[in-house]
NUFIPA-940697 format. One record per residue (C-alpha): residue number from 0; z, y, x. Coordinates in steps of 0.2 Angstrom, whole numbers, plus 5000, padded with zeros to 4 digits. Example, Ala and Ser with C-alpha at 12.3 -4.5 7.8 and 13.67 -1.06 7.14 Angstrom:
# residues 2
(rec 0 (5039 4978 5062))
(rec 1 (5036 4995 5068))
# end
This chain:
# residues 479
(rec 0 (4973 4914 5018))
(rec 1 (4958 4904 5016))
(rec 2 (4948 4894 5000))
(rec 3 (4950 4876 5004))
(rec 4 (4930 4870 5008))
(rec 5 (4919 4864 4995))
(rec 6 (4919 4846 4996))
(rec 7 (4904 4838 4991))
(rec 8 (4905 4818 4992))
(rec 9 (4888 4807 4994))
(rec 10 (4885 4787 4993))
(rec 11 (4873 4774 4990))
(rec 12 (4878 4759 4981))
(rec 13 (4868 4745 4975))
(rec 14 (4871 4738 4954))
(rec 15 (4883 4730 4957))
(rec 16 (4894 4743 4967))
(rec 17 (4892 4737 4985))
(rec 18 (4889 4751 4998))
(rec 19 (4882 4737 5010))
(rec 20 (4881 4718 5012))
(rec 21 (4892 4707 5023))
(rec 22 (4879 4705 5036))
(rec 23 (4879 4714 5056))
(rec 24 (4863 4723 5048))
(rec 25 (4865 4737 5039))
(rec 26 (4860 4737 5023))
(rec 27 (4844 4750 5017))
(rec 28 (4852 4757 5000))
(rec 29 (4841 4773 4999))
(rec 30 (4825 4778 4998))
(rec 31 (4813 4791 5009))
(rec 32 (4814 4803 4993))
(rec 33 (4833 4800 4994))
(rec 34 (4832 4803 5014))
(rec 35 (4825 4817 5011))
(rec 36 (4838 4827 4998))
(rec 37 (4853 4820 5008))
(rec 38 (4845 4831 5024))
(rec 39 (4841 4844 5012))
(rec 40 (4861 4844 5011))
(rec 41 (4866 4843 5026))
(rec 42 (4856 4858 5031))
(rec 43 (4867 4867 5018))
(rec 44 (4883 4863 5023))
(rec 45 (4893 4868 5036))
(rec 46 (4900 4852 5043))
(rec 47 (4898 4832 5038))
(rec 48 (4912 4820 5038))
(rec 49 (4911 4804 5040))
(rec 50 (4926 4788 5043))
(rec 51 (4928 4780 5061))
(rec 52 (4921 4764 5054))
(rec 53 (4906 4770 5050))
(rec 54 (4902 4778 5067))
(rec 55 (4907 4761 5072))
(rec 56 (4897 4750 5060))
(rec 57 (4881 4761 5058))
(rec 58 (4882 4772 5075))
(rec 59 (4874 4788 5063))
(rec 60 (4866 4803 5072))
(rec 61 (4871 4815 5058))
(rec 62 (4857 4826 5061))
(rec 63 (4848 4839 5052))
(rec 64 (4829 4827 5053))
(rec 65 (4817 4842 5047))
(rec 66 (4812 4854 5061))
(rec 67 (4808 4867 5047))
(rec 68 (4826 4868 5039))
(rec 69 (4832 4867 5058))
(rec 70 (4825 4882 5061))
(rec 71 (4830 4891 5046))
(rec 72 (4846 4889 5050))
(rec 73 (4845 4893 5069))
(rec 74 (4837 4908 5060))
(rec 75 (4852 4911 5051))
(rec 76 (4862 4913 5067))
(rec 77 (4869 4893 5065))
(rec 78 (4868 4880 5074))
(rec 79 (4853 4867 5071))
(rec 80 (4864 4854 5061))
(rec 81 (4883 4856 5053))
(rec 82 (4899 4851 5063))
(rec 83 (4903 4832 5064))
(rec 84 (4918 4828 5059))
(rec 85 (4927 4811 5058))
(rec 86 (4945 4802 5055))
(rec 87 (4954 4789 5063))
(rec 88 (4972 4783 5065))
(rec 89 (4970 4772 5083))
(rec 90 (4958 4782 5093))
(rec 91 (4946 4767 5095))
(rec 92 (4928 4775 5098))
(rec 93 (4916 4776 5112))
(rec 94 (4911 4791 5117))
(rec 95 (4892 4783 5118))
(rec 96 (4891 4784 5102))
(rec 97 (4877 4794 5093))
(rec 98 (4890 4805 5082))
(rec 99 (4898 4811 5101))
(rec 100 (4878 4810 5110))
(rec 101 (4865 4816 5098))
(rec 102 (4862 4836 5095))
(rec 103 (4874 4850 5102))
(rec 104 (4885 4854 5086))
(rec 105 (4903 4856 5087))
(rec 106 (4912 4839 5086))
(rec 107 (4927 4835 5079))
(rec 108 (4940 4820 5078))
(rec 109 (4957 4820 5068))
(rec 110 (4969 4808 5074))
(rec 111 (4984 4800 5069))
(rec 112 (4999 4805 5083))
(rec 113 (5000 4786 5087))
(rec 114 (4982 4784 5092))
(rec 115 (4983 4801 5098))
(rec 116 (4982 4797 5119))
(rec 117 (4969 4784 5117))
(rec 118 (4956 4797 5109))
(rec 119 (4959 4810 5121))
(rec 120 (4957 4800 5135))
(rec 121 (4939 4794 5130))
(rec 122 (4933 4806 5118))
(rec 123 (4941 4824 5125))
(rec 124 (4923 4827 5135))
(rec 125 (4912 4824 5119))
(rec 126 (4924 4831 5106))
(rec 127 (4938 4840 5100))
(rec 128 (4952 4829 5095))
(rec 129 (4964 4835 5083))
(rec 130 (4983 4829 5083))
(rec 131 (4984 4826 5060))
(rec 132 (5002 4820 5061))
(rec 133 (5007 4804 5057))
(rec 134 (4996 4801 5048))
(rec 135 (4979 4811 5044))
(rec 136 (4978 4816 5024))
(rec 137 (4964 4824 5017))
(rec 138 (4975 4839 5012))
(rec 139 (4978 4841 5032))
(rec 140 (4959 4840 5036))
(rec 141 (4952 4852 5024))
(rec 142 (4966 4864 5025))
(rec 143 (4960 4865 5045))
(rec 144 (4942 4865 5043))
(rec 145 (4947 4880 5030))
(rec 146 (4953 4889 5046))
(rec 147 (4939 4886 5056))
(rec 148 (4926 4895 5043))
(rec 149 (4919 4879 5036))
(rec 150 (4916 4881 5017))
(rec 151 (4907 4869 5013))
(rec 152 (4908 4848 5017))
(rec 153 (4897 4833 5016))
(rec 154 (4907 4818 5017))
(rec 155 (4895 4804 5018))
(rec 156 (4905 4787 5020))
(rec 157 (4911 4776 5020))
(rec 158 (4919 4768 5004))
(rec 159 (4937 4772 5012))
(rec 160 (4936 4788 5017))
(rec 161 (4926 4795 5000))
(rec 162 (4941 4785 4990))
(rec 163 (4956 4798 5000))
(rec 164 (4948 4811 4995))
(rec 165 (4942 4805 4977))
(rec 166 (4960 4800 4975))
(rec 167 (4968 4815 4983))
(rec 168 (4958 4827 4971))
(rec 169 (4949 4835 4987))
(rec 170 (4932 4832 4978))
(rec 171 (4922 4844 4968))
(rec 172 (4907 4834 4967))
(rec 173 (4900 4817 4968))
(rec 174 (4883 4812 4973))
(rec 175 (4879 4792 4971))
(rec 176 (4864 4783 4971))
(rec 177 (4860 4769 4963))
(rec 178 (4850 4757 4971))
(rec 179 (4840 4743 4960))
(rec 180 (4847 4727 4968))
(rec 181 (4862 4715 4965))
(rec 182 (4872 4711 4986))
(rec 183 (4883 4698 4974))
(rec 184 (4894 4695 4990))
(rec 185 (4914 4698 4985))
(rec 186 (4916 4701 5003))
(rec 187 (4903 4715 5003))
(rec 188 (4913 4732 5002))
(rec 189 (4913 4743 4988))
(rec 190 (4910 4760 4983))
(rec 191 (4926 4764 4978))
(rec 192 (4945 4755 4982))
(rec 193 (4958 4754 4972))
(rec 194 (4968 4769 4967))
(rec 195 (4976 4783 4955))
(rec 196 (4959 4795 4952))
(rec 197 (4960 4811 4944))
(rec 198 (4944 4808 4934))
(rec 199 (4951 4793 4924))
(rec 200 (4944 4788 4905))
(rec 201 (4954 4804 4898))
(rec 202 (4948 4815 4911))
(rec 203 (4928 4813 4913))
(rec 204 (4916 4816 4925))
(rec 205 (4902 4830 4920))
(rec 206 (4885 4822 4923))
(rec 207 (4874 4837 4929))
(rec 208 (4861 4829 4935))
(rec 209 (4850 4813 4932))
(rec 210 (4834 4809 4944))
(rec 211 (4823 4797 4950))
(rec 212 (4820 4797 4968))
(rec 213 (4807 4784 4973))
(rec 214 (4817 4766 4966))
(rec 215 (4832 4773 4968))
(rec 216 (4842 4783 4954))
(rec 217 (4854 4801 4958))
(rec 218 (4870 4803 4947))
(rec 219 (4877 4820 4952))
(rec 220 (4892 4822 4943))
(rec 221 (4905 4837 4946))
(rec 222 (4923 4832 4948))
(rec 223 (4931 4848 4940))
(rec 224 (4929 4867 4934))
(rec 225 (4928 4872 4951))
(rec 226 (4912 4885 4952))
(rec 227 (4900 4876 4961))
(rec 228 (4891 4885 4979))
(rec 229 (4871 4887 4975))
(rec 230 (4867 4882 4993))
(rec 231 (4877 4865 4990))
(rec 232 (4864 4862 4975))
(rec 233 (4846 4860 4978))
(rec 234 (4835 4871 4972))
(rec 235 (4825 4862 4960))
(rec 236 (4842 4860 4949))
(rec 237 (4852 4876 4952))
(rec 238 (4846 4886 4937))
(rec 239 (4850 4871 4924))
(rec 240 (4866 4863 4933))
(rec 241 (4873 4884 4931))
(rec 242 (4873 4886 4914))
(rec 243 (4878 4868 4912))
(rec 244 (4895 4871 4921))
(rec 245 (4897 4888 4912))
(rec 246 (4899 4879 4896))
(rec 247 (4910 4864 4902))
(rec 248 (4922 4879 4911))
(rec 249 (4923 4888 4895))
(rec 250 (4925 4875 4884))
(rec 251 (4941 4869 4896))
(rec 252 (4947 4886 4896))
(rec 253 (4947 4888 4876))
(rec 254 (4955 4870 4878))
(rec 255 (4969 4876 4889))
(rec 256 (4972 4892 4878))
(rec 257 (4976 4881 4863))
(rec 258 (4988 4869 4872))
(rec 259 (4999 4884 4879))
(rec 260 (4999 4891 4861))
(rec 261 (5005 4877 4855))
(rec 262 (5025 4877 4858))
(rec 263 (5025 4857 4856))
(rec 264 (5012 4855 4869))
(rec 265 (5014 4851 4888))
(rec 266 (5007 4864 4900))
(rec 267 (4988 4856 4904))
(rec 268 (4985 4849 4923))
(rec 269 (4974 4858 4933))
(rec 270 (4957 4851 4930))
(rec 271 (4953 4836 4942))
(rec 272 (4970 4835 4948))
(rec 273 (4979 4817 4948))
(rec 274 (4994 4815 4934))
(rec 275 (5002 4805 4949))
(rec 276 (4999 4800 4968))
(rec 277 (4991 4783 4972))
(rec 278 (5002 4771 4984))
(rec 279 (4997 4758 4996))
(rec 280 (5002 4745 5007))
(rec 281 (5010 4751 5023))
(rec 282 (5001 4749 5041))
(rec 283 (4986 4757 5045))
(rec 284 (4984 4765 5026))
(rec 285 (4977 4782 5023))
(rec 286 (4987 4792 5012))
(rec 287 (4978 4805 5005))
(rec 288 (4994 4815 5002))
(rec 289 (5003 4799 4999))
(rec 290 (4993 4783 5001))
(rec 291 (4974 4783 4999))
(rec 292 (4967 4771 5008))
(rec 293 (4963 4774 5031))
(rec 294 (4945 4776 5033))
(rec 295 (4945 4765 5048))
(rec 296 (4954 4751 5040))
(rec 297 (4950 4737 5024))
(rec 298 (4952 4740 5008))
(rec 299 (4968 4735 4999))
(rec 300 (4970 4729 4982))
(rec 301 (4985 4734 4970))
(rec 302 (4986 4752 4971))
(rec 303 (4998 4760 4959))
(rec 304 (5008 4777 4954))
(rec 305 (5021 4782 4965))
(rec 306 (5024 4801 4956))
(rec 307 (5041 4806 4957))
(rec 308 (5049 4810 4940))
(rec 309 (5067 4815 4939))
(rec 310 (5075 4816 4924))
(rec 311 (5082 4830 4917))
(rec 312 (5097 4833 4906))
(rec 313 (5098 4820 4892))
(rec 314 (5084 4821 4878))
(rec 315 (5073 4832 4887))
(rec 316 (5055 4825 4895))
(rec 317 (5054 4820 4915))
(rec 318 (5049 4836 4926))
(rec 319 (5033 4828 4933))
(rec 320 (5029 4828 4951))
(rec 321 (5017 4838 4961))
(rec 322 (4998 4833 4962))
(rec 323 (4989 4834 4978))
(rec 324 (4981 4851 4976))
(rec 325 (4998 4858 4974))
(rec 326 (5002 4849 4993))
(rec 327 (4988 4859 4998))
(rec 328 (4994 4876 4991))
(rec 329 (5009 4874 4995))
(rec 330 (5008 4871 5015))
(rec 331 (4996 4888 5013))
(rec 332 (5011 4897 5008))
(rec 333 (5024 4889 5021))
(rec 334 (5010 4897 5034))
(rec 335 (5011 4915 5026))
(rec 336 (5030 4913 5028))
(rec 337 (5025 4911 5047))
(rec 338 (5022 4931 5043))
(rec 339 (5035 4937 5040))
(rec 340 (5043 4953 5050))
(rec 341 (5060 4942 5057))
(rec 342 (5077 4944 5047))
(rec 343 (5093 4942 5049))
(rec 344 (5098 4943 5030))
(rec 345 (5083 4938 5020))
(rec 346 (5070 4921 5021))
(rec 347 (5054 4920 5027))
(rec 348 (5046 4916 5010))
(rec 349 (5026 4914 5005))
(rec 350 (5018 4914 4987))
(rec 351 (5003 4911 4981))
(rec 352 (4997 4915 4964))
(rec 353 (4979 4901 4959))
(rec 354 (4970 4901 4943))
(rec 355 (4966 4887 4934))
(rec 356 (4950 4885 4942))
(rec 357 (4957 4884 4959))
(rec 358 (4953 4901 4963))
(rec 359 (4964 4909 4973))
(rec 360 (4971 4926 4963))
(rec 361 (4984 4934 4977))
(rec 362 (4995 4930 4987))
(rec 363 (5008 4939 4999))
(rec 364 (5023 4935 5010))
(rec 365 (5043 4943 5010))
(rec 366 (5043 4959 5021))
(rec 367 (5023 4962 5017))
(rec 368 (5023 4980 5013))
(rec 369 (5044 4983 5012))
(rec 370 (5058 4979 5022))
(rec 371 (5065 4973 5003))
(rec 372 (5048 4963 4997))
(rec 373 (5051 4944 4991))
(rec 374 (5035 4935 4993))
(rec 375 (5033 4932 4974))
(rec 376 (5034 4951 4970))
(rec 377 (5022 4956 4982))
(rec 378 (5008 4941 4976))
(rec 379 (5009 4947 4956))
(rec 380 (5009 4966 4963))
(rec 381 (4992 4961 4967))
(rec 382 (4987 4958 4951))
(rec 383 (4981 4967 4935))
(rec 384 (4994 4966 4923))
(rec 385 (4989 4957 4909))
(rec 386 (4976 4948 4917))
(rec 387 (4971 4932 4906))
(rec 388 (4968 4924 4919))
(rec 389 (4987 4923 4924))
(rec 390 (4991 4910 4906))
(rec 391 (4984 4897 4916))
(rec 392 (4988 4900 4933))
(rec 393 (5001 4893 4944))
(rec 394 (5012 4902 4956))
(rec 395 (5016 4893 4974))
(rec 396 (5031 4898 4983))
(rec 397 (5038 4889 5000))
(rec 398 (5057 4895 4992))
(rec 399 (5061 4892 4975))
(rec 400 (5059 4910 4966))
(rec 401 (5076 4920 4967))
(rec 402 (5085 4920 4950))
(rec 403 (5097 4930 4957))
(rec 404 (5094 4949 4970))
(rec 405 (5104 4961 4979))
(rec 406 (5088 4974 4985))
(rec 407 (5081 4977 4967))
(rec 408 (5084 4976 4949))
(rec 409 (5075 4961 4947))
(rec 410 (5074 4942 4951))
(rec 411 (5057 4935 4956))
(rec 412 (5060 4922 4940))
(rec 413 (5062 4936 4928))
(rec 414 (5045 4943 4936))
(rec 415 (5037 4928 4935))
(rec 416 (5041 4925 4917))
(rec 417 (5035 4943 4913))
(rec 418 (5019 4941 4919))
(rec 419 (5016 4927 4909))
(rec 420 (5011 4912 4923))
(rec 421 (5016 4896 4916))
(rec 422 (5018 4885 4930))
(rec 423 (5029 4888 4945))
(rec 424 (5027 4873 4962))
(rec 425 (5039 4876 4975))
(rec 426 (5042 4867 4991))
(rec 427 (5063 4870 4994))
(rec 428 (5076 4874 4984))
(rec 429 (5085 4888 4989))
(rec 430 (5101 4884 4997))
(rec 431 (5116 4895 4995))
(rec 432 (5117 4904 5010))
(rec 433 (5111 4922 5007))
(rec 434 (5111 4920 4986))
(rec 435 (5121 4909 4974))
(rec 436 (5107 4901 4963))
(rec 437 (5089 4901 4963))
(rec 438 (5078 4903 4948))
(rec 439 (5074 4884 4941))
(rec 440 (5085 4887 4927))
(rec 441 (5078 4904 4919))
(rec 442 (5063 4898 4922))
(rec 443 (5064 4882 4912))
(rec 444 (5073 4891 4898))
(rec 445 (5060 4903 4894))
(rec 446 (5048 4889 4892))
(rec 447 (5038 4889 4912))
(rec 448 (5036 4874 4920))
(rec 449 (5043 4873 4938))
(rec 450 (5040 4858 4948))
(rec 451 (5047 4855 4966))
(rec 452 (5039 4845 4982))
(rec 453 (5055 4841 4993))
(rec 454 (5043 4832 5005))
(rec 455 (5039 4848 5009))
(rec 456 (5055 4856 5012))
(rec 457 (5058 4852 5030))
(rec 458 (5043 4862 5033))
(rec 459 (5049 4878 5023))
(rec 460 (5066 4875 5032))
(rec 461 (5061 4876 5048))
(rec 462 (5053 4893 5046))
(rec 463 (5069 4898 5044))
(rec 464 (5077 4888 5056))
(rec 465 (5086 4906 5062))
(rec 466 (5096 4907 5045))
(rec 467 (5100 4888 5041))
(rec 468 (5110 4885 5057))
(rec 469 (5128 4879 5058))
(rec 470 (5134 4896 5059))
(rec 471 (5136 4908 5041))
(rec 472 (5124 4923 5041))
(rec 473 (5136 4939 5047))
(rec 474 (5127 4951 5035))
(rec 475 (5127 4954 5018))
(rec 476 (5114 4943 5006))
(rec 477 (5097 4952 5002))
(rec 478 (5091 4939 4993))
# end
């Protein structure tokens, strides 16, 4: 199981927030110094993503320009410039185009299923095109470059694209210029569409870096506590950006420590995470997760919260919903369940245990080391006990966490409890077919915060499509 990439998100926009004008001709918002530190990025990173619109509008090369950092990479055993990467949902691009023409990097296209036939028939020649689903989220996208090795991204327009993941919570940094003119045109697009963002008025950008770059002006701010890749940063500004983010990291830590030790006190969110997810219209929308707005389509006014909140027993607070991050996680575990030795008596289960800075602790899968093993057990066997690290963490499982077990003398609940991880996200409830009960309810009683994403479920099911036919299990429940 893989670190989601590093996800570093880069615009130009004038004063008034316009990314270009409404003219055929593009607009200039950057200047040679600012040309210069976006190549100085790109040579960093290990692919650049960009909307289908923008391939269309701008027809971008997406090139490393310096011969000297071209051949410190090719040094380096990598290919001259990063990975291209784009998004759209109907397929519409020509192959002539300067993102599928110019260099020899690996190219690839994530495509909605309905414009799935169209953009292999033109583009499977020059590219790679990717069947996303239904519809491509930015949870999908990073989750595959994860498997393909890429660690780092530069998404680098437009406005559209830069919002889904802005929105989703698939951002760790965000580098905008500020160019000094007014566009004054309201049909101009903007930087940033409507939507529910993680990094609202109570939850603040930090600002690591301020710089003049010729006329134009660099904001670079960072997103969350996420530690932050040197070769992402250039190196002019590593040494003060690092002990910058150390003591913003341990001032939300020492945060976070005081909320849980307060008993009136709600578990804190993961940093940079969204308290809900943002809607759209329907049509040719991007959902990041669950409606950010398509790269390749207009932006759309009105976006609201859409976060599931069921109620609980009368008096108590509404259990809140999952956030994107957790999405992410969570489809992690459903493919370490995909490991699992085949059972006739027990689920295919995966966990997942991530600090609060997104790092990723342990994590294991049922039948790992043991014919007996649930995948919780094996996760926090993996882990120190006592680590302080695990009173902030949350545990992901596919399957709601056993509260009750046949093969040993304790439930994955009363473990989970034990080892003192607050926050429990699970993407299907356990059905009664091998147990009676799962482990929701011990859980909540001693005080742990467990949150379920039913969206999810059909994929955990179908991992164990052999237990949840229409014929009873023949053998006695192991879980």
């Amino acid at each position: 199981m893989t670190q989601r990439p590093y996800v570093l998100v880069s615009c130009a926009m004038s004063v008034d927030g316009h990314i270009d004008d409404a003219s055929a001709t593009r607009l200039i918002l950057s200047s040679d110094e600012d040309l210069d530190r976006v190549d100085e990025l790109r040579a960093a990173c290990d692919a650049i993503l960009v909307g289908a619109a923008t391939i269309r509008r701008d027809d971008p090369r997406l090139l490393v320009r310096s011969a000297s950092r071209r051949a410190e990479r090719a040094a380096s055993g990598l290919p001259e410039s990063p990975a291209k990467v784009t998004v759209t949902m109907g397929g519409d691009l020509s192959p002539a185009a300067q993102f599928f023409t110019a260099g020899s990097s690996a190219r690839l296209v994530y495509c909605a299923r309905a414009g799935l036939a169209l953009a292999r028939a033109r583009l499977s020649n020059v590219a790679e095109v990717i069947d996303a689903g239904d519809i491509p989220t930015p949870a999908f996208i990073v989750t595959d470059l994860a498997r393909r090795g890429v660690t780092q991204v530069l998404l680098e327009g437009g406005g559209q694209l830069a919002s889904a993941f802005l929105t989703a919570g698939l951002a760790d940094e965000l580098h905008l210029v500020v160019a000094p003119f007014f566009v004054g045109d309201e049909a101009a697009p903007r930087f940033a569409a409507p939507g529910g963002y993680p990094n609202d008025p109570a939850h603040r950008m930090k600002l690591a870096e301020l710089r003049p770059l010729g006329d134009v002006v660099l904001l670079r701010y960072l997103l969350a506590t996420r530690p932050v890749p040197a070769a992402a940063v250039p190196e002019q500004s590593q040494r003060a950006r690092s002990s910058e983010a150390l003591a913003d990291h341990i001032r939300w830590l020492r945060q976070t420590i005081k909320l849980l030790e307060d008993d009136d006190s709600p578990v804190p969110e993961l940093p940079g995470q969204p308290a809900s997810w943002p809607t759209g219209p329907a049509g040719d929308g991007f959902t990041g997760g669950a409606g950010t707005p398509h790269p390749d389509g207009p932006g759309e006014a009105g976006y609201a919260s859409s976060a599931v909140t069921p109620a609980g027993e009368p008096g108590e607070s509404p259990v809140p919903g999952p956030v994107p991050v957790d999405i992410y996680w969570l489809r992690e575990t459903i493919e370490l369940a995909k490991r699992c030795p085949p059972s006739a008596t027990a689920f295919s289960v995966g966990a997942a245990i991530v600090a609060v800075d997104g790092t990723l602790l342990a994590a294991g899968y049922s039948r790992e080391r043991d014919l007996r093993d649930h995948a919780e057990e094996v996760a926090l066997a993996k882990i120190r006990p006592g680590d302080p690290r695990l009173a902030t963490a949350t545990i992901y499982s596919s399957l709601e966490p056993c509260g009750v077990r046949a093969s040993r003398p304790r439930p994955c609940a009363d473990l989970i409890i034990a080892a003192g991880i607050p926050r429990v996200v699970y993407a299907w409830h356990e059905p009664p077919i091998l147990a009676v009960g799962g482990g929701t309810e011990m859980l909540r009683a001693a005080g742990v915060t467990v949150i379920e994403a039913p969206e999810l479920a059909p994929e955990a099911r179908a991992v164990n499509a052999h237990l949840t036919g229409p014929a009873p299990p023949r053998y006695p429940p192991a879980r």
